[in-house]
TORZAKE-456539 format. One line per 8 residues: number of its first residue (from 1); their letters; for each residue y, z, x of N, C-alpha, C. Coordinates in Angstrom, 1 decimal, m for minus. Atoms other than C-alpha are relative to their C-alpha. Example, Ala and Ser with C-alpha at 12.3 -4.5 7.8 and 13.67 -1.06 7.14 Angstrom:
# residues 2
1) AS) m1.2/0.0/0.9/m4.5/7.8/12.3/1.2/0.0/0.9 | m1.1/0.0/m0.9/m1.1/7.1/13.7/1.1/0.8/m0.8 .
END
This chain:
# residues 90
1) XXXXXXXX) m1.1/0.2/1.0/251.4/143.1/30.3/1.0/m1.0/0.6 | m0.8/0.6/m0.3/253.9/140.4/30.5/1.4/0.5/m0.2 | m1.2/m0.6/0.1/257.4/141.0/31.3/0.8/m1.2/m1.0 | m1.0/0.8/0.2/260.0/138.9/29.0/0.4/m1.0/0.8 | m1.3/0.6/m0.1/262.8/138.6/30.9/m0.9/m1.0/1.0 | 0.6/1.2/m1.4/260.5/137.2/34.3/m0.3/m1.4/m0.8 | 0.7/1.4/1.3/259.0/134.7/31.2/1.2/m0.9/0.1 | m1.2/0.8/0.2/262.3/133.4/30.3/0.6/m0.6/1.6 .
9) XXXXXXXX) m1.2/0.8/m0.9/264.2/133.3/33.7/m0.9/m0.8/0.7 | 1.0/1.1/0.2/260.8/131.3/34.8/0.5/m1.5/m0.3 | m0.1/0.8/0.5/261.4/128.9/32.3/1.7/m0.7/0.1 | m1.2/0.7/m0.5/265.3/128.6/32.9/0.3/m0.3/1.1 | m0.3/0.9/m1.1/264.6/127.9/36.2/m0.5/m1.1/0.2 | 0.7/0.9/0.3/262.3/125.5/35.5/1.0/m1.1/m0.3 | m0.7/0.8/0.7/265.1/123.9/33.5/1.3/m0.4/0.5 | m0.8/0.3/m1.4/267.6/124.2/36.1/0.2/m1.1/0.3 .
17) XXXXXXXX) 0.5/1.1/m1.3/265.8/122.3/38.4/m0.1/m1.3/m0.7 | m0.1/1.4/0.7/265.5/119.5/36.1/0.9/m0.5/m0.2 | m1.4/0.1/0.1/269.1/119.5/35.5/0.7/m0.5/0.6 | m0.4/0.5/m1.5/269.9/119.2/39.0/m0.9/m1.1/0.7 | 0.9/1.3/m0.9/266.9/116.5/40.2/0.7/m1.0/m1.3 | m1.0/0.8/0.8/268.8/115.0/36.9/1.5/m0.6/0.8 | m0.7/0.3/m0.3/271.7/114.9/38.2/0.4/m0.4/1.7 | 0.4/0.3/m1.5/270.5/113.8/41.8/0.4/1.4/0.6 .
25) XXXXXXXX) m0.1/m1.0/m1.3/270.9/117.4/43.5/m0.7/0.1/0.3 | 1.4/m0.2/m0.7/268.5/118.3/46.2/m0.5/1.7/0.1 | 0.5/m0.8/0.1/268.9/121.6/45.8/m0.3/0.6/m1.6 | 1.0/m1.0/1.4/266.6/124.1/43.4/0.4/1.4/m0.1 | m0.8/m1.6/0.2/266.8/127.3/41.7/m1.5/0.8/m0.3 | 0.9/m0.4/m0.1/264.0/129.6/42.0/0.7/1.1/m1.2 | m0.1/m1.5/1.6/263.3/132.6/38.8/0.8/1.0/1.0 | m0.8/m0.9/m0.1/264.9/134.9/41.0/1.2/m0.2/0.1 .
33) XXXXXXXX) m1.8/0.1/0.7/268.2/133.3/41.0/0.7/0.2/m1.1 | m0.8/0.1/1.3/268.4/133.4/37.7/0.0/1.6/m0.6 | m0.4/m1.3/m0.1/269.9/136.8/36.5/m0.6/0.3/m1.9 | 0.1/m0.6/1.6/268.7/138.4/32.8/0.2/1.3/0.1 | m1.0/m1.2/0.0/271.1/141.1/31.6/m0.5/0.2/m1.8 | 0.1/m0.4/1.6/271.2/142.7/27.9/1.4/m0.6/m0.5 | m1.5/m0.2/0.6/274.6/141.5/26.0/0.7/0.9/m0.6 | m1.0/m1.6/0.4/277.5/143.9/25.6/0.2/0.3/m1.6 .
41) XXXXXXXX) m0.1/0.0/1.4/277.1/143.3/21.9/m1.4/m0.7/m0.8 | 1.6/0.1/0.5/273.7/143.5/19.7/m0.1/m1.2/m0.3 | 0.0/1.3/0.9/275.2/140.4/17.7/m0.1/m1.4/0.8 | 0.0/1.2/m1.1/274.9/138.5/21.0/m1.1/m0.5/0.7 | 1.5/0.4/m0.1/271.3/138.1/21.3/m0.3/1.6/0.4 | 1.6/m1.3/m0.9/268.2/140.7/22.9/0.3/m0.6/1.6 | 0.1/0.4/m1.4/268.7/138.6/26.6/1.3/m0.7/0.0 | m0.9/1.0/m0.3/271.4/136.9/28.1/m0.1/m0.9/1.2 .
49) XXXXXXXX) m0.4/0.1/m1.1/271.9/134.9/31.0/1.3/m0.8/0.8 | m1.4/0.5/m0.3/275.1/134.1/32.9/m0.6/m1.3/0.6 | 0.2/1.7/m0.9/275.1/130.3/34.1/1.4/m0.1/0.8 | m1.3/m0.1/m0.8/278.6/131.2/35.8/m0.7/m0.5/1.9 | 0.7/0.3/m1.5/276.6/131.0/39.4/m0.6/m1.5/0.2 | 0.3/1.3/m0.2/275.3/127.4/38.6/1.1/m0.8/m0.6 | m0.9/0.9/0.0/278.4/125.8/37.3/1.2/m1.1/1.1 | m0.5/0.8/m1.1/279.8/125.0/40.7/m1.1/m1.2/0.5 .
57) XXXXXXXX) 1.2/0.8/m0.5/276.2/123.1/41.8/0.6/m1.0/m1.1 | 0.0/1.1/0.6/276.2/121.1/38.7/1.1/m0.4/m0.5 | m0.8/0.6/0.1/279.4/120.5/38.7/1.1/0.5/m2.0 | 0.6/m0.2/1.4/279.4/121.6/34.7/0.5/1.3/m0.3 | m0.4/m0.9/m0.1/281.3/124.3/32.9/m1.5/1.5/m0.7 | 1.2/m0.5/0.7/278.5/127.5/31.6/0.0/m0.6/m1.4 | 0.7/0.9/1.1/278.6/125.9/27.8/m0.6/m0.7/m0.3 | 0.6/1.6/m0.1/277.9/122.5/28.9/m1.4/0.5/0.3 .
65) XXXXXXXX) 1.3/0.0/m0.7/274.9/123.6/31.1/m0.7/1.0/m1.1 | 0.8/m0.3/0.7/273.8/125.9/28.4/m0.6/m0.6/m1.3 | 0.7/1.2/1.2/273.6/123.3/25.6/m0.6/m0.8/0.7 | 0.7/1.2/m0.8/271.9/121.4/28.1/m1.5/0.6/0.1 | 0.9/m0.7/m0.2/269.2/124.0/28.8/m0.8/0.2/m1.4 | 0.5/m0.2/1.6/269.0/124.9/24.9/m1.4/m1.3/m0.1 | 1.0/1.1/0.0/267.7/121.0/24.9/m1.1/0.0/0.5 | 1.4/m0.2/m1.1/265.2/121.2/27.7/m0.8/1.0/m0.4 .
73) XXXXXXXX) 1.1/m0.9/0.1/263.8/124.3/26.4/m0.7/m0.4/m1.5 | 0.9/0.1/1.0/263.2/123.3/23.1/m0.8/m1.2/m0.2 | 0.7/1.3/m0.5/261.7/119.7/24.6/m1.3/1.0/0.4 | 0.9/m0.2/m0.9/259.8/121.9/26.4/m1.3/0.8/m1.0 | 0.8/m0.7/1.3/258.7/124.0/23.4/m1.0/m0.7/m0.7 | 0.7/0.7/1.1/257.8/121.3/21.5/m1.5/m0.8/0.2 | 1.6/0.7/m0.5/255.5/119.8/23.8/m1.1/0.9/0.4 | 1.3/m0.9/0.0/253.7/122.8/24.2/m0.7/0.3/m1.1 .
81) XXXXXXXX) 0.5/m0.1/1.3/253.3/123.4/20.5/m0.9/m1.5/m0.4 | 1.2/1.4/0.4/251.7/119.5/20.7/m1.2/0.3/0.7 | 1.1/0.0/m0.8/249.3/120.5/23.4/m0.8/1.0/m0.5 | 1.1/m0.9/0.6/247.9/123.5/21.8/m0.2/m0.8/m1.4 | 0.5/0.1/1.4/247.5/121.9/18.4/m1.0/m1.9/0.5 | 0.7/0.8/m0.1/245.3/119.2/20.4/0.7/m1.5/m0.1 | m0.6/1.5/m0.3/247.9/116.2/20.9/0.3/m0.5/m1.2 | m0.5/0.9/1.6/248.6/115.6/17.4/0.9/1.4/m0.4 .
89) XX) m1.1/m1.2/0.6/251.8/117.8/15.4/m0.7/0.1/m1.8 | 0.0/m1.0/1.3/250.9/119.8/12.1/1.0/0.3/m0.5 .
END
C-alpha cells in the first residue's frame, strides 16, 4: 500500500530541487526534508506542507515558492498524463 503523504513530499522534493538548480543552488532537498502535517482547519486542504524551512535557501518568501511548486507540479502532471495516453493528449 502506498503512503500519500511519502508520494507527495517525494514529489515536492523533486520540485524543490528544480527550483534551486533553477536558481543556481548547489544544494538539494531530499523527501525527508520535506515535512507533511494535517491543517488546523478542514477548509485548508487534507495535507499541508510548510515551505517556511526553504525560504531562506531560495531566497523566496513561502507564497512565492509555493506558486512556484503549484507550477512545477502541475507541468509535471501534465506530462505524465501525456505519457500514459501514449504521447499524444485526449
Amino acid at each position: 500500500m502506498y503512503d500519500i503523504k511519502e508520494i507527495w513530499k517525494a514529489r515536492i522534493a523533486k520540485a524543490l530541487n528544480e527550483l534551486m538548480e533553477e536558481a543556481g543552488l548547489e544544494e538539494r532537498v531530499d523527501a525527508s526534508q520535506v515535512i507533511a502535517e494535517n491543517p488546523p482547519r478542514p477548509e485548508m486542504g487534507d495535507l499541508g506542507f510548510p515551505l517556511f524551512g526553504f525560504a531562506k535557501t531560495l531566497r523566496q518568501g513561502p507564497p512565492q515558492i509555493a506558486r512556484k511548486l503549484v507550477e512545477k507540479l502541475q507541468a509535471a502532471e501534465a506530462g505524465s498524463a501525456d505519457e500514459e495516453a501514449g504521447g499524444t493528449l485526449i
